[in-house]
KOLDREN-468882 format. One line per field, with one value per atom (N, C-alpha, C): x, y, z; residue in one letter. Coordinates in Angstrom, 2 decimals, always signed. Last residue first. Layout:
# KOLDREN-468882
c1 = c(X; ...)
c2 = c(Y; ...)
c3 = c(Z; ...)
aa = c(a; ...)
//
This chain:
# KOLDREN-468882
c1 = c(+121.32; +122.35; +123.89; +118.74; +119.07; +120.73; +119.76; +119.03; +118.95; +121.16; +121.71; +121.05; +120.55; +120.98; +121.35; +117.37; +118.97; +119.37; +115.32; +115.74; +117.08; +114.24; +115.09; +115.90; +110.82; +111.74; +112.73; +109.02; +109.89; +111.03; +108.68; +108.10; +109.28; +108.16; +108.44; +107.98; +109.41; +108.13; +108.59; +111.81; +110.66; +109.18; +112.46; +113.19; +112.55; +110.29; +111.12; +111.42; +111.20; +110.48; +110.76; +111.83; +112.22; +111.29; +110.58; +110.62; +111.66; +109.70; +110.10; +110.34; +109.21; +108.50; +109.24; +110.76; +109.36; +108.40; +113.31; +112.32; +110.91; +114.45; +114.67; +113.41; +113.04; +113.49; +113.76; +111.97; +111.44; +112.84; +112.13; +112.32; +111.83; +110.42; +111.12; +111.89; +106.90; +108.03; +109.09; +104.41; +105.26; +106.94; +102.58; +103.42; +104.43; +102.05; +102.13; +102.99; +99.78; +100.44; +100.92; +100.66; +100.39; +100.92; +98.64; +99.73; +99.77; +97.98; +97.71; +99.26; +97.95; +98.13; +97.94; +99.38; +98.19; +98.56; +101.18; +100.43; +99.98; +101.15; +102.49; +102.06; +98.92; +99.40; +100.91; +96.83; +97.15; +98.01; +95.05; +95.40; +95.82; +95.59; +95.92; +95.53; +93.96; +94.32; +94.47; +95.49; +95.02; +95.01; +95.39; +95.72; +94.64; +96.81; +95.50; +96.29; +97.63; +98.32; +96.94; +98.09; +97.76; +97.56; +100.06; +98.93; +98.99; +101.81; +100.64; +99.93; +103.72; +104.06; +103.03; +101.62; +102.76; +103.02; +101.04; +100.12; +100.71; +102.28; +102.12; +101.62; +101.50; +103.29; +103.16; +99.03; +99.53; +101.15; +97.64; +97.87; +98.79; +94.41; +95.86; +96.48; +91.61; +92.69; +93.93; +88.55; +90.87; +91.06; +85.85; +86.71; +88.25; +84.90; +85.53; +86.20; +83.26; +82.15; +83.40; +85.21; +83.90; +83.23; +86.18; +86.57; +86.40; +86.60; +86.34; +85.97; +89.21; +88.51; +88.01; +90.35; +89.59; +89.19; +93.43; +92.55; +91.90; +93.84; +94.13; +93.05; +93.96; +94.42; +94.48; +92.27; +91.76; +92.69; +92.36; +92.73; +92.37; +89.72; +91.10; +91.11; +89.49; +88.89; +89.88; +90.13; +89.44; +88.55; +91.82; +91.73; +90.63; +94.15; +92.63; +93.19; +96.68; +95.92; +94.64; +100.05; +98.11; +97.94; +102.75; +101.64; +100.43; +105.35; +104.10; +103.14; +108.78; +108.25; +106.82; +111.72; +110.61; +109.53; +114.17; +114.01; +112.84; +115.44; +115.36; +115.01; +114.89; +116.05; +116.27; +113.10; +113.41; +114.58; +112.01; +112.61; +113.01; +109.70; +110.88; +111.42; +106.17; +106.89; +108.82; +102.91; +104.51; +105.15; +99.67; +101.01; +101.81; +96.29; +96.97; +98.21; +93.87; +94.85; +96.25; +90.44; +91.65; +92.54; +88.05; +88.39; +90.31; +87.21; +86.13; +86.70; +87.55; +87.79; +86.96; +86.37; +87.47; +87.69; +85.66; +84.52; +85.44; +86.69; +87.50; +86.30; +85.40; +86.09; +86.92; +85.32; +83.76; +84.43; +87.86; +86.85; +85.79; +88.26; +88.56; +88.09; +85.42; +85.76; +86.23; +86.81; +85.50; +84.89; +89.10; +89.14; +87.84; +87.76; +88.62; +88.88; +86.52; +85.69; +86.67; +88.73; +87.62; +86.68; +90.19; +90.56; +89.61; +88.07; +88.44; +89.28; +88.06; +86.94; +87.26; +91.02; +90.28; +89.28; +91.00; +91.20; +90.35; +93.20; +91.65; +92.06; +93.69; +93.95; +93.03; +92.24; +94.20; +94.18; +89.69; +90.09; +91.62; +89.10; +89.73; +90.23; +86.65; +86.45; +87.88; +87.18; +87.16; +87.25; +87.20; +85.71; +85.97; +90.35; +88.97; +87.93; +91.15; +90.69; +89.86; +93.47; +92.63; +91.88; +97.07; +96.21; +94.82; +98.22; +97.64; +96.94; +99.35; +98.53; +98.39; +102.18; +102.36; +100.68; +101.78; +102.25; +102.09; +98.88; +100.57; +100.51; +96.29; +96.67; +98.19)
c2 = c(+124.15; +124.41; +124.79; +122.89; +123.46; +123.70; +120.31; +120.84; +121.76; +118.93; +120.63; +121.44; +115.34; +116.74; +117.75; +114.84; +115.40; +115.97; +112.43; +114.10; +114.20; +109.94; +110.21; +111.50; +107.98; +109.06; +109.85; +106.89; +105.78; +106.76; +108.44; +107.67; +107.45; +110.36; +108.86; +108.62; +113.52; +112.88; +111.33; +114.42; +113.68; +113.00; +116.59; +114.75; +114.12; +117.71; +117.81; +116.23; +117.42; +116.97; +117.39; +119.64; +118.73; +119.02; +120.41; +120.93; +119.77; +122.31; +121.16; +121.54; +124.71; +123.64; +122.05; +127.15; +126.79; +125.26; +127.40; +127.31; +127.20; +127.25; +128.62; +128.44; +124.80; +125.01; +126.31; +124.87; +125.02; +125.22; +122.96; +124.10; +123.60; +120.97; +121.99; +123.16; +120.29; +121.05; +122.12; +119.74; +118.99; +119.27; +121.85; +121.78; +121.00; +123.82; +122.19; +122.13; +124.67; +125.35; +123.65; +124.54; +123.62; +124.61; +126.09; +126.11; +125.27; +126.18; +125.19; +125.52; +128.86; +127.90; +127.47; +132.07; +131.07; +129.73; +134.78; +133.65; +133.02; +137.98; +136.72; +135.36; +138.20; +138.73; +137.85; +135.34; +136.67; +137.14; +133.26; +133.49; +134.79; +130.51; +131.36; +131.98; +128.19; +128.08; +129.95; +125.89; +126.93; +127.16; +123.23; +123.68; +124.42; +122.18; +123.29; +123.15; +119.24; +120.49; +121.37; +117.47; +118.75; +120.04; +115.45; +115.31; +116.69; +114.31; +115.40; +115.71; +112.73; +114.17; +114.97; +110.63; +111.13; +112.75; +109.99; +110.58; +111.28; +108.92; +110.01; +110.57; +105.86; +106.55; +108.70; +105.33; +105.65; +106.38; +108.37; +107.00; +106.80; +109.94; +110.13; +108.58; +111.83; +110.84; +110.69; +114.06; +114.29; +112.84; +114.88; +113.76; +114.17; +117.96; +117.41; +116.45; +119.27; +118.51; +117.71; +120.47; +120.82; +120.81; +117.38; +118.91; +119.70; +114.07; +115.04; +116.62; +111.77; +112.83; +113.79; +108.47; +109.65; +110.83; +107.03; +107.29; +108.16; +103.82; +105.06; +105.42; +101.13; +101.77; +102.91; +100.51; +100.04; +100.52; +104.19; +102.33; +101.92; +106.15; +105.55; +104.17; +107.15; +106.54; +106.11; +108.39; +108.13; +107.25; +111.13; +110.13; +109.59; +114.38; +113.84; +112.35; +116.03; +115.52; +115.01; +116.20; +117.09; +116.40; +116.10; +115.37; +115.86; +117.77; +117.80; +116.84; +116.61; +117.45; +116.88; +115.85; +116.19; +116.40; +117.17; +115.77; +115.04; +119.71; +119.55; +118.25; +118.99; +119.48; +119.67; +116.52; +117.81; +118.01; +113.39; +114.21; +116.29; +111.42; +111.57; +112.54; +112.74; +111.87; +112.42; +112.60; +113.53; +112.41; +113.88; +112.54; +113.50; +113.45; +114.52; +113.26; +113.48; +112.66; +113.29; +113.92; +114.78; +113.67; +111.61; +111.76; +113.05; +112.08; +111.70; +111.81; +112.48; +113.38; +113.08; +111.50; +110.69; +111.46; +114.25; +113.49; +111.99; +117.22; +116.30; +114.83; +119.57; +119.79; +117.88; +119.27; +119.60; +119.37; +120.11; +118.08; +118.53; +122.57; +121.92; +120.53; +122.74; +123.77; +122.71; +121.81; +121.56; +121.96; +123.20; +121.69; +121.76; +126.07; +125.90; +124.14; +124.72; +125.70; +125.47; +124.16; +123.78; +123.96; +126.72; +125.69; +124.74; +128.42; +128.81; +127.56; +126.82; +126.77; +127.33; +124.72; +125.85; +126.06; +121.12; +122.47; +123.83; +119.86; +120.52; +121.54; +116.49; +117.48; +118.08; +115.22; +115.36; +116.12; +114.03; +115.62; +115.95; +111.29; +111.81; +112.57; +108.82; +110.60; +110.78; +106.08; +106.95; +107.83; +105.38; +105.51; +106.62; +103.11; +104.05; +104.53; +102.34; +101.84; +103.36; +104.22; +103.82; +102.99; +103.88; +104.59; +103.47; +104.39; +103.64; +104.00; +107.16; +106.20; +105.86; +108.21; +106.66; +105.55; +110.94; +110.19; +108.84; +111.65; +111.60; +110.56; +113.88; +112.63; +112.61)
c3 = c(+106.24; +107.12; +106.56; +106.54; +105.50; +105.65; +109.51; +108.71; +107.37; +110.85; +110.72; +110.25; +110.72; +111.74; +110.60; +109.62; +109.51; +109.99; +111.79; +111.40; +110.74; +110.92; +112.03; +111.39; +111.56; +111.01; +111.94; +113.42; +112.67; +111.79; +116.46; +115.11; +114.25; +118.84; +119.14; +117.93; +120.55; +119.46; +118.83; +121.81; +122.27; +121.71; +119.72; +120.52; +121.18; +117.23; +118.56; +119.29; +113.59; +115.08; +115.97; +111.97; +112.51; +114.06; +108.49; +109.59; +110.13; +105.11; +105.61; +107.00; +104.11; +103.32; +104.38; +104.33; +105.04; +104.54; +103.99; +103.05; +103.08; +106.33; +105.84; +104.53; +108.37; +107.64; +106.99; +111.63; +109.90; +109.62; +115.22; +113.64; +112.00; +116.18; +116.91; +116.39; +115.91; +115.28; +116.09; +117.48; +117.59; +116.48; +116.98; +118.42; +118.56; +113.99; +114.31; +116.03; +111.62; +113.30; +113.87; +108.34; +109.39; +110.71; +105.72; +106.00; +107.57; +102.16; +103.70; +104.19; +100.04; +100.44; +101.85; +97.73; +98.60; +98.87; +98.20; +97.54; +98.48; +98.41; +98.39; +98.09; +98.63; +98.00; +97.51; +99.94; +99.82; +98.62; +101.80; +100.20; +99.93; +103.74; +103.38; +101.80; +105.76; +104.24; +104.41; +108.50; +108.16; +106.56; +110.70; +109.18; +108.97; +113.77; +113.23; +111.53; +115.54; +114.58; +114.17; +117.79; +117.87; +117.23; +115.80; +116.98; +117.37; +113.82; +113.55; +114.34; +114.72; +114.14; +113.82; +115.29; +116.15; +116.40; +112.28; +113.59; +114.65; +110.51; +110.41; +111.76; +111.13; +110.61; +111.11; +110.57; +112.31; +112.32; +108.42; +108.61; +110.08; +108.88; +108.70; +109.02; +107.19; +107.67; +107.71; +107.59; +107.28; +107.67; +106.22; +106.32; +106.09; +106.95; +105.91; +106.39; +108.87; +107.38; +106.70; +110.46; +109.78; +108.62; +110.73; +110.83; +110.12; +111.71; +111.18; +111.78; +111.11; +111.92; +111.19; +111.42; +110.86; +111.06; +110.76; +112.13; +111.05; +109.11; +109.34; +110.12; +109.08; +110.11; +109.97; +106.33; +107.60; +108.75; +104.60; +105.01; +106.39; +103.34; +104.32; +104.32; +99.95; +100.97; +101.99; +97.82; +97.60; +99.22; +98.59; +98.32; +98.17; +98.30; +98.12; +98.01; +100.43; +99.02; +99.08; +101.70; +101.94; +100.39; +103.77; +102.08; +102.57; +104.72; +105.17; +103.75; +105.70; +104.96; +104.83; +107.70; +107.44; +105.92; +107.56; +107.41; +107.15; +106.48; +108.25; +108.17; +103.53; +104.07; +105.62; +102.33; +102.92; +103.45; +104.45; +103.58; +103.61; +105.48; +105.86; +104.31; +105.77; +105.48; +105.70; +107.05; +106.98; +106.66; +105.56; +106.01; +106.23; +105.22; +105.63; +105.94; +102.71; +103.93; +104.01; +102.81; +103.00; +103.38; +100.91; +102.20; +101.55; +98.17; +99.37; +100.97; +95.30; +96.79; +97.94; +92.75; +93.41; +94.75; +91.54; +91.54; +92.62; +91.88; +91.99; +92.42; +93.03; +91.23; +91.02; +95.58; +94.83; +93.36; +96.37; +96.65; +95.27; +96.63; +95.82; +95.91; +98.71; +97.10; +96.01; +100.75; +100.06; +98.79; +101.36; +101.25; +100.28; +101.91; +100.68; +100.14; +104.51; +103.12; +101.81; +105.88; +105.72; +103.98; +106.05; +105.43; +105.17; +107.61; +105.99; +105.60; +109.90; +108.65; +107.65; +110.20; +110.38; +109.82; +111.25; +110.39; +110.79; +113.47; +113.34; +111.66; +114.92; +114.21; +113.89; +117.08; +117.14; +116.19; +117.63; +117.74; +117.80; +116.48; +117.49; +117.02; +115.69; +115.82; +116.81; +113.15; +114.64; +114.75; +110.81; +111.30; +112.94; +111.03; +109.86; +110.66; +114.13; +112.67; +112.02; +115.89; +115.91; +114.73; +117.12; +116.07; +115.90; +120.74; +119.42; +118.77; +122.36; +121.89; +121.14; +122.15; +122.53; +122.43; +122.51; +121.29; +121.20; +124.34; +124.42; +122.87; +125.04; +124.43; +124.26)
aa = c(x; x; x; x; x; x; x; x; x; x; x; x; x; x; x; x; x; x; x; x; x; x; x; x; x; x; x; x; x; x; x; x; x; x; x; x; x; x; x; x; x; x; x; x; x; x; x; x; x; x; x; x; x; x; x; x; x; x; x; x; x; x; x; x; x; x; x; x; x; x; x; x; x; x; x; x; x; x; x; x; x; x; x; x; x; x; x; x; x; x; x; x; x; x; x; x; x; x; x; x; x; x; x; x; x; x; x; x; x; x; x; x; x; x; x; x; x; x; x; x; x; x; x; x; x; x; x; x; x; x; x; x; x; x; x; x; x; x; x; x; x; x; x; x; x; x; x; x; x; x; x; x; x; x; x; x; x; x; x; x; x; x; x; x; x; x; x; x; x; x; x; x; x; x; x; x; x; x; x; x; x; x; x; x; x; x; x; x; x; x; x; x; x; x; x; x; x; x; x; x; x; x; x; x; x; x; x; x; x; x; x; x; x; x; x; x; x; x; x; x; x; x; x; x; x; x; x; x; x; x; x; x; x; x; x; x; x; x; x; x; x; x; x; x; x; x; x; x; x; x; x; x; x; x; x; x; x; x; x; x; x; x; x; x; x; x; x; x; x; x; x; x; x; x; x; x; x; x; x; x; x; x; x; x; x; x; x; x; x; x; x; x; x; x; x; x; x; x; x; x; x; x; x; x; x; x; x; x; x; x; x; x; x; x; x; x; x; x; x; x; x; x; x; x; x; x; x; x; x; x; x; x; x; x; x; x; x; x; x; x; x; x; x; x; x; x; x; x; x; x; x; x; x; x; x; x; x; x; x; x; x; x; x; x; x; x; x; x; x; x; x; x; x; x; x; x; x; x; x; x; x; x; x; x; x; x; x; x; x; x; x; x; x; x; x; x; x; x; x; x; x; x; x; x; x; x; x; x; x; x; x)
//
């Protein structure tokens, strides 16, 4: 799939993003403590220090353009702003010694940030956000 396809209505199955099953599992955990958790919605929005930076949360339900997908058992939506930058990504859940958390394998990131909390697109990814140049820098 290339960046340039159109985002689909609510309801549609397209395999652009996957979670892992331990992310999976952990999504479903926390949903289960959260009576309002009906759908994952996964965003990128403009910020951060490379320009970037990743929104993971609970909602109550997608909007009529967000695309849906699901990944194993857990409703993810994403809105069409976001899609671009999210097409191919895996989210993994970590929990170790150094601490825990979602972390994104994303193809469409041409660097992180020193903080790991923010990225930049690569130049060829086509959406409405326009990177800082130098990044943390």
């Amino acid at each position: 799939m290339t960046g340039s396809r159109s985002a689909a209505p609510c309801g549609y199955n397209w395999p652009m993003v996957m979670l892992t099953e331990i992310a999976a599992e952990r999504v479903k955990a926390l949903a289960a403590e959260d009576p309002e958790a009906r759908v994952l919605r996964l965003a990128v929005e403009g910020g951060g220090c490379s320009g970037f930076q990743y929104a993971i949360g609970f909602d109550s339900d997608c909007e009529p353009d967000d695309v849906e997908i699901d990944s194993h058992g857990v409703r993810v939506v994403i809105d069409p702003i976001s899609l671009p930058y999210l097409q191919g990504s895996t989210i993994d859940y970590h929990d170790g010694l150094m601490g825990a958390g979602f972390s994104f394998d994303n193809p469409n990131v041409a660097s992180t940030c020193g903080c790991n909390s923010s990225f930049q697109a690569k130049p060829d990814i086509e959406g409405p956000y326009s990177p800082k140049p130098g990044g943390c820098g």
